[in-house]
C-alpha positions, 0 to 999 in steps of 0.5 A, spaced: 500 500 500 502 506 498 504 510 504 501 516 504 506 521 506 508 521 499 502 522 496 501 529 492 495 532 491 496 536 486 497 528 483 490 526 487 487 532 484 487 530 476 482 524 479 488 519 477 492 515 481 497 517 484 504 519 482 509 521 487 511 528 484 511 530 478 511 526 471 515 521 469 518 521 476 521 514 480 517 512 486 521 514 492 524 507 496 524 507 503 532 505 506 533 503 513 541 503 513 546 509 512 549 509 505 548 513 499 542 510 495 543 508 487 538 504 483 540 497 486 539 500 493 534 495 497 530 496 502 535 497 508 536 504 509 533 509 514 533 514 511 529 516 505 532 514 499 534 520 493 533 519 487 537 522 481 533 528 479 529 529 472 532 533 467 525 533 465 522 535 471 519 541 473 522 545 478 517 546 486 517 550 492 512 549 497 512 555 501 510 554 508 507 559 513 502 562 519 498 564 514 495 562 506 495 568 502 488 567 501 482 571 503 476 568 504 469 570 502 462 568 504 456 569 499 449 570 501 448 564 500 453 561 505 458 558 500 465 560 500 469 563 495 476 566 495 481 570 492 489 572 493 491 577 498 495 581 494 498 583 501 502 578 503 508 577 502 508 569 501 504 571 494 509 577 493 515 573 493 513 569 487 515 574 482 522 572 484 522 565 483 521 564 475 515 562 471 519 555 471 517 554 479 511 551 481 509 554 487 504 551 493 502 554 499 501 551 505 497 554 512 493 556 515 485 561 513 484 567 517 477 565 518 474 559 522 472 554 517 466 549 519 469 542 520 463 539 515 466 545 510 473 543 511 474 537 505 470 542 500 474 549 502 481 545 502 479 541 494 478 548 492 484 551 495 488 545 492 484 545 484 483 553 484 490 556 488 495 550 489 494 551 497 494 546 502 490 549 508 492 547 515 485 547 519 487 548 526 481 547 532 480 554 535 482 552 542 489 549 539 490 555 535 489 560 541 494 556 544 498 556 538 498 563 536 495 568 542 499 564 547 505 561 545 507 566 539 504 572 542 505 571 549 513 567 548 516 568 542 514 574 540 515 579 546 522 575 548 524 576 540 523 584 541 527 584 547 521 584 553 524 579 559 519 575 562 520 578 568 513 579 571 506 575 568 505 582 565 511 582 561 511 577 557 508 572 562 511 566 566 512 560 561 506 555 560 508 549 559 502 547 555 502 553 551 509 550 548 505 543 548 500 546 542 506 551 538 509 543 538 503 540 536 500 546 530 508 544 527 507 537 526 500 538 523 505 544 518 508 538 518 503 532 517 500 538 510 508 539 507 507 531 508 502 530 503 505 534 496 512 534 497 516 529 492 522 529 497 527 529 492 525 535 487 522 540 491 525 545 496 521 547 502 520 554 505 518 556 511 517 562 514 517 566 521 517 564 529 510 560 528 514 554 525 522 554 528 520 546 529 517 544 522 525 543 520 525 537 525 519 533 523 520 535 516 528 533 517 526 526 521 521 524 514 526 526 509 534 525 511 535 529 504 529 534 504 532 542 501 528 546 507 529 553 507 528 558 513 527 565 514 526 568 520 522 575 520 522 578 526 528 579 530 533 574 533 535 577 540 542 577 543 543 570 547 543 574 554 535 575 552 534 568 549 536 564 553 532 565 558 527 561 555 526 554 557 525 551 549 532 555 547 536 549 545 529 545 542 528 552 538 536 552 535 537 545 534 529 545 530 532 550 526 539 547 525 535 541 521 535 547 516 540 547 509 539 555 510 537 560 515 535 567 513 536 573 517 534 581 515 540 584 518 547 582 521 545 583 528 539 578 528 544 573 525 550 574 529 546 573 535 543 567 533 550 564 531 552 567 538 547 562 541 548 556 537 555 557 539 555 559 547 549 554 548 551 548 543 558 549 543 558 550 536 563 553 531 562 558 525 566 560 519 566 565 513 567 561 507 568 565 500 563 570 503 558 564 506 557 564 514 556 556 515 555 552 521 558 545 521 552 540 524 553 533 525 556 533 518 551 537 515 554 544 513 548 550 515 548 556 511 546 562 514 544 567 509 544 576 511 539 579 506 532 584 509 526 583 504 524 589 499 517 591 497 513 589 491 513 595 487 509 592 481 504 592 486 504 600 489 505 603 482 499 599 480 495 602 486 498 609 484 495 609 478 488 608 481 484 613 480 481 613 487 489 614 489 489 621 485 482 624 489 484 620 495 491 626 494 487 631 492 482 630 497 488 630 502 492 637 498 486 640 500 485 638 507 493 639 509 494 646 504 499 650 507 501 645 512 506 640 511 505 633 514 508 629 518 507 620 516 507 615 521 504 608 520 504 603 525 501 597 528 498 598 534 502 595 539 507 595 545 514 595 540 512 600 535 514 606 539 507 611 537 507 614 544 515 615 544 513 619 537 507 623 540 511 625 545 517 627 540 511 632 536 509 636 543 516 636 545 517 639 537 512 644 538 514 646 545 521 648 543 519 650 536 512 655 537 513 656 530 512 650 528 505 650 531 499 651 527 504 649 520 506 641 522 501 636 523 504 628 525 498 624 521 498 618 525 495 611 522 495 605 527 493 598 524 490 594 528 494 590 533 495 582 531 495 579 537 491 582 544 491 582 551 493 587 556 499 591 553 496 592 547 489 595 551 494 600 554 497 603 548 491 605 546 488 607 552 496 612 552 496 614 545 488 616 546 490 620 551 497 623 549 494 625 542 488 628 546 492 633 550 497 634 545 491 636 541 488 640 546 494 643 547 496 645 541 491 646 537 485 651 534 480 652 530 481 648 524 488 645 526 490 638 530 497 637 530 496 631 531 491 626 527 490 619 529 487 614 524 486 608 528 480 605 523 482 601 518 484 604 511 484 601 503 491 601 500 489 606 496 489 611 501 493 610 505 498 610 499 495 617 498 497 619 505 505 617 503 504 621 497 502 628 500 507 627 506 515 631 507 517 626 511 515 618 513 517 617 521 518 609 523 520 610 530 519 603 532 523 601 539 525 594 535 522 591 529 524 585 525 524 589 518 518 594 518 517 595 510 513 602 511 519 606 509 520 603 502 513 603 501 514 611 503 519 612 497 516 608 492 509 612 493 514 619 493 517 617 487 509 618 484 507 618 476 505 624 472 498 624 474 499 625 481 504 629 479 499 634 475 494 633 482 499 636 486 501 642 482 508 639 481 513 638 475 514 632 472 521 632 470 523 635 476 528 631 481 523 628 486 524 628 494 523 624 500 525 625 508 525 620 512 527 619 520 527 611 522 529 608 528 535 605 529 533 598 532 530 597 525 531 592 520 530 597 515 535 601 517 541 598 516 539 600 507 537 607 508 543 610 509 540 617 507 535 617 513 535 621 519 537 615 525 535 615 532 535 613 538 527 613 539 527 613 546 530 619 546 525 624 545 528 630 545 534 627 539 527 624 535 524 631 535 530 634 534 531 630 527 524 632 525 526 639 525 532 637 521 528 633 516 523 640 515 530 643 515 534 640 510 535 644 504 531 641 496 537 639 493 539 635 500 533 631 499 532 630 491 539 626 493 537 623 499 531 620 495 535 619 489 539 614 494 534 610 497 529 610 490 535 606 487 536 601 492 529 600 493 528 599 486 533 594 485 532 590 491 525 588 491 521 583 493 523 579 487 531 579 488 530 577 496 527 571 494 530 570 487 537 570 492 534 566 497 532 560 492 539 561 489 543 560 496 538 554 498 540 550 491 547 552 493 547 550 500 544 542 497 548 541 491 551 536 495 546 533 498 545 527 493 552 525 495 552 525 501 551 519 506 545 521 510 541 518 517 537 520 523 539 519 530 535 522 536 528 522 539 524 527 539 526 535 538 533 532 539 533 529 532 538 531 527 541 528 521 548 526 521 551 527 513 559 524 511 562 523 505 562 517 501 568 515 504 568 516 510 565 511 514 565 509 521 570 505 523 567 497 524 569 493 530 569 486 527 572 489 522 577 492 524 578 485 529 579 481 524 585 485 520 588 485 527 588 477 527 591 476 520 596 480 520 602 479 524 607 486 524 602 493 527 603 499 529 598 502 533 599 510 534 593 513 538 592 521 541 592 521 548 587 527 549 582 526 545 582 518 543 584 516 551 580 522 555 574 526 554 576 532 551 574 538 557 574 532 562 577 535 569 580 529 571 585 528 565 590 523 568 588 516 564 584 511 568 585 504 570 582 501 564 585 505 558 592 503 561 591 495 562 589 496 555 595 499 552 599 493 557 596 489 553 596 491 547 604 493 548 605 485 550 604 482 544 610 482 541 607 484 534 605 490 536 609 497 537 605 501 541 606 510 541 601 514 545 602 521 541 601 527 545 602 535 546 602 534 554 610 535 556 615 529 556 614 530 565 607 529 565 607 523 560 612 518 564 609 520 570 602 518 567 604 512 563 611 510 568 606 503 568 607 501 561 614 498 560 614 497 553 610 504 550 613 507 546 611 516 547 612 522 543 611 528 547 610 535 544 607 533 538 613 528 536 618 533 538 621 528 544 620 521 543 623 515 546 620 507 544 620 505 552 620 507 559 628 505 559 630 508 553 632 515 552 628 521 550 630 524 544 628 530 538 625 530 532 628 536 531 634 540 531 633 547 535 638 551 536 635 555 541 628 558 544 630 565 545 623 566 540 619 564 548 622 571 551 619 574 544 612 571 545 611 569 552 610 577 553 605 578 548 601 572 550 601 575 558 598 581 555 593 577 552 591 572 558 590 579 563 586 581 559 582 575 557 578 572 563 578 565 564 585 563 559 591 561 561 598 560 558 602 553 558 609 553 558 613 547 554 620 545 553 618 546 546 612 550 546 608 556 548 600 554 548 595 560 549 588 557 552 581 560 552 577 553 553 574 558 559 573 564 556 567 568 554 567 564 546 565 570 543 570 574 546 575 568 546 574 567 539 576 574 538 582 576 542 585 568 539 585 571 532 588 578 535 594 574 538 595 570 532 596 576 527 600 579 533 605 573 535 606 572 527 607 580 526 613 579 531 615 573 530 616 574 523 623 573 522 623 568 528 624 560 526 617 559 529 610 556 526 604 560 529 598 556 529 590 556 531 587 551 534 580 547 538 580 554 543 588 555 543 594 558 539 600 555 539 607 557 538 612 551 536 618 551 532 618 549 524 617 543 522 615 540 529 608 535 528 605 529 529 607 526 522 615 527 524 612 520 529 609 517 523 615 519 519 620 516 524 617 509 525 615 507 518 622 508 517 625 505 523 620 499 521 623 499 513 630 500 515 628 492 520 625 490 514 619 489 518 615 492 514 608 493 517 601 489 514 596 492 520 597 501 522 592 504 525 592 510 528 587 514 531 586 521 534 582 527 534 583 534 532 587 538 527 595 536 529 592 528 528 591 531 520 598 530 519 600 523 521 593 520 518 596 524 511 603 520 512 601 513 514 596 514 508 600 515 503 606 511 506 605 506 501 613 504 500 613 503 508 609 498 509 607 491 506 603 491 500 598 487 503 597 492 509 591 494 512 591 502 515 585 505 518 586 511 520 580 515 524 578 520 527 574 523 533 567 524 530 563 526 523 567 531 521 571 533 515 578 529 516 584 525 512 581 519 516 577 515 511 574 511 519 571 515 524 569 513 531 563 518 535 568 518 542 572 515 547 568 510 549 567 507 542 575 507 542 577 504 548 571 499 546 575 498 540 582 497 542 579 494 548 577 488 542 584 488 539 587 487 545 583 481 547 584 478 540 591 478 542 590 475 549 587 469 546 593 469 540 598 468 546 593 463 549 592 459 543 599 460 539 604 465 541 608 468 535 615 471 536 614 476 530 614 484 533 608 487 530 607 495 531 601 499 533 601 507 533 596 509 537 595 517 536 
């Protein structure tokens, strides 16, 4: 039986069976094991297979938000019909798609729809509109959206603490439960049209950050998109909220994540990085964030407008009376515009009190300047958005009464809602736009503005103006805006500050013709050029890019739950199996074992860093076996290693990253490498002092052969930056010292040239050709960026090593690495080796051989 998930019902909707996708396009196979998947894949897989794409196939992208772009209608009759909401910005976007993209809609109605209705209005929608809608019971979607969207998410993304059940609220478990629960019904729809191997998923905006995870889990290879469209707070404020690592992880389930600004960006990767430990990098101008293999894009781009759309509304002849009734009304005035939603963020009492502050310090501006006021009505509601009202009402009316006289206010406050039109024509007849928001995710209003001042010949002729001549806009915009970073010619305030918010309405009036004309000129040209159509044209570009690989990656799920998340690796690289390995050791008859003592024996960030009873019976009995040569590698110093490992006899150490090496407890320590001297520490050490005072929580370790700069326990972000400051200032003062500087996992080292964890591999392989013991078995684990120089020797050390050996070279986790093995931590390790050493054991019992066989063990 057909799963149906896989079900298209854009498919079901032609009344034929099922196709799963487009035309002439392969069902997709359920796998249960990792592996990339081709035609002759069975059914052993866990993830969902990926069929080569069609060159034939038509290009999709479903969009998934809060809302459909769908406005629905009641006849007299009671039937339902519906029409496009030429508002919404998911219907905008699809100018920049290309006609080559099929687009499909999933979300939710604005109005309630009777569950006897349901089957009908969804038929409709799918036939008439390609939308999917998601019909959500009134209970669960008061939860859903009034409660956790509205009442968490909402306030804590503007930066409110929920420090009192007045600001933002205690959090609400079962209000969690139901923002859960409205994402895997998302989820479930997105379930129902996808064709997986095809189509690209968008979703947008803080009511479905956790759809990822149950899009992710169905579909290991699914190219899913995210954008986020309010603000992202910085980590102090995000943190506070008990989900914060449910809500990153989901998101990191994403190919791609977008973001208006770069603050809101760096706050997110601030948080990924303090509260998951991970890392992020620039790469040929693209942010990704490596995750379990996966590489998480994160793209910096704020939305445009649609500009087809206002100049269409422009050219109404509505708009042009609407202009001319507004000339007349406002003549011998100039107008002030501001346009906000009626809520706490949006600052519409700080500017009113900005305009009494104006009219006070500037009496003669009294009876010339009106602020026109339009406030939207509120999306969510409760007890905030009643006192701003109740405090705009009443700031309006005393300023009015204040200031006001026969046939002038000061202020007009329209809070009744108004056709597009005329509130086009009130962005037509205004001199300047006020967007004083004290923090807003993007806010569009003032590139509608310029558009709208921008004009055409017939409003140009109803305000008496002439058409070739340059045209002119003054905007004044707050600096917590998303908008605010792109118009560079605007007036920036600070919106607390009221006397600097008056002060800049004064300059905005003042600001000579000519200054204006350029100021208008500058934002008309970018805003024209970055509309709607190119943020998501280049968002759409940026997610292919971001799942080009997707197909030749190795991809399966682990985790339950919000905890889920897709480990990816290349071809190969594959973990590194214990029977497998077991049976090489028991056929061959000459190793070498080279093992990392920090990452491969200990914990990495482990307290207690002195090896445990376990892994030193391990290495005994591994160094026992006369074909085996054991080398624990390690940076630690030679002191600290003999001290440590004084019970191991026969195990060979190379300390200082292979700058001392000895093959024994009783053989002498020798170098790797001649130095001449270290003067170069009198240099160095100095400048790393400077750093470590500076930098709470780092420490220097001082080596016979190197100087390590620590910040494992400083602030990251901090620690992060003052590293790569060290690093440019030790290379800068050791340029003519014969001393390589180098980055690591939260350190800087200085050690001499030519000193590395290969020099230990080099050194032994050779040892062993000169013995004409030419190794059969190697093996050689380790975990970070110095382990990259043995695994590069030893694989490619094919004259030092029999021509039937077997190497295995792993690293410490899914990451990128020259190892073709990987083992997920220390105790898979120590399990393994654990393996080897009883192989050993038992070949003792049964036929001891004389042969020495070698083991490295890094």
């Amino acid at each position: 039986m057909v799963s149906r998930s896989y079900s298209n019902l854009l498919d079901l909707t032609s009344g034929d069976s099922p196709t799963f996708g487009r035309e002439k396009k392969r069902f997709p196979r359920v796998a249960t094991v990792a592996g990339v998947l081709s035609e002759l894949d069975d059914d052993n897989s866990n993830s969902v297979g990926s069929d080569a794409p069609s060159s034939i196939a038509q290009e999709r992208m479903i969009i998934v938000g809060n809302q459909l772009p769908i406005r629905a209608h009641r006849r007299d009759d009671g039937e339902w019909y519906f029409s496009w909401d030429e508002d919404s910005l998911l219907l905008q976007l699809k100018d920049g798609l290309g006609e080559d993209v099929e687009v499909v809609y999933i979300g939710c109605l604005k109005e309630e729809i009777d569950p006897s209705e349901q089957d009908d209005v969804a038929q409709t929608l799918l036939d008439t509109f390609k939308c999917v809608p998601a019909f959500l019971p009134p209970e669960l979607f008061s939860k859903f959206y009034h409660g956790f969207c509205k009442q968490h998410l909402w306030p804590l993304f503007h930066y409110m603490l929920p420090l009192s059940p007045d600001l933002g609220g205690r959090f609400d478990r079962s209000l969690w439960q139901a923002y859960v629960s409205v994402n895997k019904i998302f989820a479930d729809k997105v379930m129902e049209v996808i064709s997986p191997d095809d189509d690209f998923v968008w979703v947008h905006d803080y009511h479905l950050m956790v759809l990822p995870t149950f899009l992710r889990k169905r579909f290991n290879r699914l190219k899913l998109g995210f954008f986020l469209h309010s603000p992202f707070p910085s980590s102090e404020i995000y943190r506070t909220l008990p989900v914060r690592d449910e809500l990153l992880r989901a998101l990191l389930n994403s190919d791609l994540i977008g973001f208006h600004t770069f603050d809101y960006a760096r706050h997110f990767l601030s948080c990924c990085s303090r509260m998951l430990g991970l890392s992020y990098q620039s790469k040929r101008g693209y942010i990704g964030l490596e995750y379990y293999g996966r590489t998480v894009s994160i793209k910096i781009l704020p939305v445009g407008i649609h500009i087809r759309q206002l100049q269409c509304v422009l050219n109404l002849p509505e708009t042009e009376s609407k202009v001319a009734e507004l000339k007349d009304q406002f003549r011998g005035q100039t107008v002030l515009l501001g346009v906000d939603d009626m809520d706490i963020f949006k600052g519409i009492s700080l500017k009113l009190l900005a305009m009494e502050q104006l009219l006070i310090q500037h009496p003669d501006k009294r009876g010339r300047v009106v602020l026109v006021q339009i406030a939207n009505p509120a999306r969510g509601r409760g007890k905030d958005v009643r006192e701003v009202q109740v405090e705009t009402d009443a700031t309006v009316k005393r300023i009015n009464e204040t200031f006001g006289r026969e046939g002038y206010n000061p202020v007009v406050l329209i809070d009744t809602p108004l056709q597009f039109y005329e509130r086009i024509a009130y962005y037509v007849i205004a001199e300047c736009c006020l967007v004083t928001a004290v923090r807003d995710g993007m806010n569009l209003i003032p590139y509608e503005y310029i558009i709208c001042r921008q004009g055409n010949e017939k409003l140009d002729e109803t305000l008496g103006l002439n058409p070739t001549a340059p045209k002119k806009s003054m905007l004044v915009v707050s600096e917590f805006i998303g908008c605010s970073p792109s118009l560079s010619g605007a007036i920036r305030v600070n919106p607390w500050n009221i006397d600097a918010v008056a002060e800049a309405m004064d300059s905005a009036l003042m600001v000579p013709e000519a200054e204006k004309q350029l100021r208008h000129e500058k934002h008309y040209r970018y805003v024209t050029t970055h509309d709607v159509a190119y943020w998501a044209r280049s968002f759409l570009q940026d997610l292919e890019r971001a799942c080009r690989d997707h197909m030749r990656r190795r991809c399966w799920g682990i985790g339950f739950g919000l905890g889920f998340r897709v480990i990816a690796l290349d071809p190969n690289f594959r973990k590194l199996s214990v029977e497998h390995i077991v049976s090489a050791y028991k056929r061959t008859k000459n190793r070498a074992i080279l093992l990392d003592y920090d990452g491969a024996m200990m914990l990495p960030g482990s307290i207690i860093t002195t090896p445990n009873t376990e892994a030193v019976g391990i290495l005994n009995n591994l160094c026992n076996d006369p074909r085996n040569v054991v080398f624990l590698v390690s940076g630690k110093d030679r002191k600290t290693l003999t001290e440590w490992f004084s019970s191991c006899a026969k195990l060979g150490i190379a300390a200082e990253h292979g700058y001392f090496v000895r093959s024994n407890h009783n053989a002498e320590w020798e170098t790797c490498v001649s130095i001449p001297d270290f003067d170069w520490k009198q240099i160095a050490e100095p400048v790393m002092q400077l750093y470590t005072e500076t930098t709470d929580g780092s420490t220097i370790e001082t080596k016979e052969s190197a100087l390590v700069w620590n910040y494992q326990y400083a602030d990251p972000d901090f620690g992060f930056c003052q590293a790569k400051e060290l690093l440019d200032h030790l290379e800068s003062v050791l340029a003519n010292e014969p001393v390589s500087v180098k980055s690591g996992q939260h350190i800087v080292e200085v050690k001499p040239q030519g000193v590395n964890k290969g020099l230990v591999a080099e050194r032994l392989l050779l040892t062993k050709k000169q013995k004409t013991m030419l190794p059969d078995f190697v093996l050689c684990i380790g975990d970070d960026r110095s382990d990259e120089d043995m695994f590069e020797v030893i694989m490619s050390a094919r004259d030092s090593l029999s021509p039937v050996a077997e190497v295995f070279a792993c690293t410490v986790g899914q990451k990128p690495s020259k190892a073709k093995y990987y083992l997920e931590d220390t105790t898979e390790i120590l399990r393994m080796l654990q393996g080897l050493a009883n192989a050993s054991e038992k070949a003792a019992k049964s036929a001891p051989q004389p042969s020495q066989r070698v083991v490295i063990l890094e």
